[in-house]
N, C-alpha and C positions, 0 to 999 in steps of 0.2 A: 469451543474454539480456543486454538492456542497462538502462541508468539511464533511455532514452527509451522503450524500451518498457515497464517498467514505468508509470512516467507518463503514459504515453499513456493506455494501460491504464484506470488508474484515473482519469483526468479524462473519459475517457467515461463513466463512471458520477456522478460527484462534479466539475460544472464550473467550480465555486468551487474547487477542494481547490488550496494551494501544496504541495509536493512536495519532499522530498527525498527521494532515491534512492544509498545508497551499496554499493559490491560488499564485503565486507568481507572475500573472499579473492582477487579477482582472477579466480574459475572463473568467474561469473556466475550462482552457484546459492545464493548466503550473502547475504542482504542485509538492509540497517538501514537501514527508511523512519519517515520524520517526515511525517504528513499532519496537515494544517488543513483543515476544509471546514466550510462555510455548516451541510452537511445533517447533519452530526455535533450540531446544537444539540438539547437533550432527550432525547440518548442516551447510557445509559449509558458506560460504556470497553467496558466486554463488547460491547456492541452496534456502539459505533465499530468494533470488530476484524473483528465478524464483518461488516460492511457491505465491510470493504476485504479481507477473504478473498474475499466473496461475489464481488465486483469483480473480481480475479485469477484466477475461479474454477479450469477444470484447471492452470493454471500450478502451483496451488499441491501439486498432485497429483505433479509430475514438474518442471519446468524449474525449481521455486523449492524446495531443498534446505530452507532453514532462514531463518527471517524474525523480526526485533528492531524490532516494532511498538511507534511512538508516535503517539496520536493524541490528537485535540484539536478545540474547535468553535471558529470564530474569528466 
């Protein structure tokens, strides 16, 4: 798992969103993303999270370990 394919990822769903993607142990399975997106406006943070779980969907099930979400409507 990379930093581009997560981003990818998610700007298929969200094509506003700017993106950070960091590995935070190196395996590719730990990571701490920062999303902005247009479609985040009128949602709550719960709803931001679950929109970018949704997005990731089985990743988050097996290839994505553990995830340090921040999101935001820009």
């Amino acid at each position: 798992m990379t930093a581009d394919m997560i981003q990818d990822k998610i700007r298929a769903t969200f094509p506003s969103a700017k993106i950070k993607a960091s590995d935070m142990t190196g395996g590719g399975d730990h990571w701490q993303l920062v999303v902005e997106a247009e479609e985040f406006k009128g949602k709550s943070l719960v709803e931001q999270h679950q929109l970018v779980y949704k997005a990731l969907g089985d990743w988050m099930k097996q290839e994505i370990h553990a995830l340090a979400l921040t999101t935001r409507a820009i």
